[in-house]
N, C-alpha and C positions, 0 to 999 in steps of 0.2 A: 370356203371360210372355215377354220379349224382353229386358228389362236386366239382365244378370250380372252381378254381383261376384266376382272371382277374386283368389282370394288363395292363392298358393303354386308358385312357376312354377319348379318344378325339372325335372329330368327325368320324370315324368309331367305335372307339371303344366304344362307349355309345348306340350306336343300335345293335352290336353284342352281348352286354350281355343282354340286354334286350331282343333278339330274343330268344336269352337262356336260361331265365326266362319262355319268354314266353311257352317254350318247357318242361319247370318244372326240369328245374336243378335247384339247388342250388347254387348261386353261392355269392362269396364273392372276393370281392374289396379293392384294395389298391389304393390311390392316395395320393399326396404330399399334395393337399389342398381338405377337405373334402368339404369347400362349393360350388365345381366345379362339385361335384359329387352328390349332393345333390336331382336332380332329380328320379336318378338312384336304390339311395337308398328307395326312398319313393315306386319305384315300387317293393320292395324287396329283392334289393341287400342288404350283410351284409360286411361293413366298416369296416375294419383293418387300425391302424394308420402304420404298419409297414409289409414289405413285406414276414417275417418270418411268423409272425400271421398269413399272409394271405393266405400261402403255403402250412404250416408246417399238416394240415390233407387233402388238397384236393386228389382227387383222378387223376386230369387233372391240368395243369394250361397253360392257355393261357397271352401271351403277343402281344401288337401290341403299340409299341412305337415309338418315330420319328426318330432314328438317328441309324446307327450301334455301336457308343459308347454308347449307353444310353442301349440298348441289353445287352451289354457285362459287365455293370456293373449289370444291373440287375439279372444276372445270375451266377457272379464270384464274386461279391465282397464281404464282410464280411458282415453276414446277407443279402444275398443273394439269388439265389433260389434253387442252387445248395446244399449251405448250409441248409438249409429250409425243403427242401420238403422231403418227407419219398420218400425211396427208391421204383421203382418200378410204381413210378408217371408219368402220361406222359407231356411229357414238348413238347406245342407248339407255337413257335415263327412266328405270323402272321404279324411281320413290314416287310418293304419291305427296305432288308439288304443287307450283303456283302454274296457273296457265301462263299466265305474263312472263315469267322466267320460263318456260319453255318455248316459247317463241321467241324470247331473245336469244336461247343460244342457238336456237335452229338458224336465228338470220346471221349471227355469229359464224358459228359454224359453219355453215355454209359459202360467207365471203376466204373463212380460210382454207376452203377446197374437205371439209368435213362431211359425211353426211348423217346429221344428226334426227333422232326422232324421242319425243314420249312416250312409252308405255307401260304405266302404271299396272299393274296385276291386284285382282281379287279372286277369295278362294281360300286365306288365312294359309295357317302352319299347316294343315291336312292336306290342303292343295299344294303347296310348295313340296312336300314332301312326295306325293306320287306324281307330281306331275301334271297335274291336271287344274293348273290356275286359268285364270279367264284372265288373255292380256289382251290390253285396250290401247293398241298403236297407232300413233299418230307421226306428221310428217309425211316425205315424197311417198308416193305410191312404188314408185319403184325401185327404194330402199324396204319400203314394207316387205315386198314381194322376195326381195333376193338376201332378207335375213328369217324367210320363215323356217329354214334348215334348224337355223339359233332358238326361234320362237317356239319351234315345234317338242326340243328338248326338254320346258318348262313348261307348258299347258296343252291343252286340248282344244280352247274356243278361243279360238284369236280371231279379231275384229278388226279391219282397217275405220279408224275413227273419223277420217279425212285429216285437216290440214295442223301442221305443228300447233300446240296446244291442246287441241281436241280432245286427245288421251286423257288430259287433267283434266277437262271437264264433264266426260264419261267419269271417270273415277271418283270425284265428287257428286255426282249426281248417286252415283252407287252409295257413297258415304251419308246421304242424305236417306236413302230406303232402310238404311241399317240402323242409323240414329232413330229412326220412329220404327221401326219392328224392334228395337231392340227396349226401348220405352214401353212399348203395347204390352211385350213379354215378360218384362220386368212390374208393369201395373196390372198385369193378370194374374201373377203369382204373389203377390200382395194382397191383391183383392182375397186368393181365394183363401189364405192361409189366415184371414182377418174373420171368413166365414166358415172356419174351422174343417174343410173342405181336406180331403186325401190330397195333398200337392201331388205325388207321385200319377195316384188314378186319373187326378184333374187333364192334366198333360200326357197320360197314354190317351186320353178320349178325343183329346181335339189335335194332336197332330199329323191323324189323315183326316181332318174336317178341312173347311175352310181357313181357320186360323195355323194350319200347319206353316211351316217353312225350314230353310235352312236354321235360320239362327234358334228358334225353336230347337232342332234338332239335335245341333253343337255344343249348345250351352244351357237350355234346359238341365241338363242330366248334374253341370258343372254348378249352376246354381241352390240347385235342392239338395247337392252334397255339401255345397259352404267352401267351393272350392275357384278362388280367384285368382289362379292362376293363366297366365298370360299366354296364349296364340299371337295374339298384336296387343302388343301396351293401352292403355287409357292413356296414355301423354300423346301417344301418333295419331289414335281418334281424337282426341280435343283440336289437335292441330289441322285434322282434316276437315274438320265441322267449322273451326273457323277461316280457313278457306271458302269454304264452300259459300259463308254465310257473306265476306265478304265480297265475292262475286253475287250472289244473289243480289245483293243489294244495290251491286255497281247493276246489274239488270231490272231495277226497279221493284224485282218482288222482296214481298215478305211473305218468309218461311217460317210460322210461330212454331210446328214442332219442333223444327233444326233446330232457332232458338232456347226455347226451352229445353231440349236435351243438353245442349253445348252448354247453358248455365248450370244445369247440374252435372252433366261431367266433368268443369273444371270448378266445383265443388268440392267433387270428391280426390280431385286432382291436387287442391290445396291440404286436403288433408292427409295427404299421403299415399294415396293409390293410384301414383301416373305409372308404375311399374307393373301394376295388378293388368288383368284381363278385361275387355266393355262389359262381361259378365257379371263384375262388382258394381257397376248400377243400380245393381238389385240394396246395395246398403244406401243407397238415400230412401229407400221404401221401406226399409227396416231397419234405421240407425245400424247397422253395423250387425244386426242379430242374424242376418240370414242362414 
């Protein structure tokens, strides 16, 4: 398996296909504005203005796009990839979506001889870049198995989640740890800048304590510079957190952290930071002064 289709070259998706290159696939690219992509190509990718062209011989084709409506046309609508691609292609969908539309096209798929699967990747821009995302596949086992050549290209810790859907609900569940560490970090550094506390010293002392962590790590440095610049948008987390919380619910629980972060994310989302980084949380703790 060597010909990729890639469809979705945003900020993960412009260092997963290049990790993929780098690994000597083959791969060809669709996007709506070529000069966005224009990087991408110079390192070898091959440009298609339409998503048929871009399908219609791979042997795999991957997608990681922003929205579960932008999935579902991508896969269903006329000139599509359902319509597209030769039968017997494996079709994987790595945005981070709705479970329920992932097991529709998996049964989709699969009645038109497809073999389809979810998985969602975490890890942000640093992990798409070297390589080393944590992807969370779901669907047949023995599609998992005979696209780990593909999987191996783009991460280090790949999971079989079990059955179509499952990837999404791993990946939300992940979106759910990050919404409250990422709340805890944001209310720690409020607290202590309130009790006039070294922010820098505060944060070299506890990040090999118990409150250490990744997002500590990544965005700690990015918050006490004032700097909200984006790894993954605030518009993709708001939309992940209300995923998630709409599942929760359909499962009977109540999650008040998800809640409460997800109401101040799309807070600060109406006010104009669905572009910014989850790092700009920190300005509901500090109107905007951070």
């Amino acid at each position: 398996m060597k010909k990729i289709g890639f469809i979705g070259l945003g900020i993960m998706g412009k260092s997963m296909a290049l990790n993929l290159m780098k690994n000597e696939f083959e791969v060809h690219i669709f996007a709506r504005k070529k000069s966005k992509v224009e990087d991408v190509i110079a390192k070898g990718a091959i440009f298609h203005e339409t998503i048929k062209d871009c399908v219609k011989d791979a042997e795999c084709v991957i997608t990681i796009v922003g929205y579960p409506r932008d999935v579902e046309e991508i896969y269903l609508a006329d000139g599509g990839i359902f319509a597209s691609a030769k039968k017997g292609t494996y079709l994987i969908d790595m945005t981070t979506s709705s479970p329920d539309l992932a097991e529709k096209l998996h049964a989709e798929g699969k009645k038109q001889g497809f073999h389809v699967m979810d998985a969602p990747v975490t890890g942000g821009e640093t992990g798409a870049k070297n390589g080393t995302l944590s992807i969370l596949a779901a669907g047949e086992k023995d599609d998992f198995e005979k696209c780990m050549d593909v999987f191996k290209a783009m991460g280090t810790n790949i999971r079989y989640q079990g059955k179509a859907g499952n990837g999404q609900h791993a990946k939300l569940a992940n979106q759910i740890m990050i919404a409250g560490t990422m709340s805890g970090l944001c209310e720690a550094i409020a607290y202590a800048k309130s009790k006039n506390l070294d922010t820098q010293t505060f944060i070299d002392s506890v990040a090999t304590g118990a409150a250490g962590s990744k997002q500590l790590d990544s965005f700690a440095p990015k918050i006490l510079a004032g700097d909200y610049s984006a790894s993954f948008y605030l518009k993709h987390f708001v939309k992940d957190m209300k995923l998630a919380l709409e599942e929760s619910k359909a499962s009977g629980l109540q999650l008040e952290i998800l809640a409460t972060a997800l109401k101040n994310y799309t807070a600060l989302e109406s006010e104009g930071f669905g572009e910014k980084g989850t790092q700009s949380l920190i300005a509901h703790y500090t109107k905007g002064n951070a």
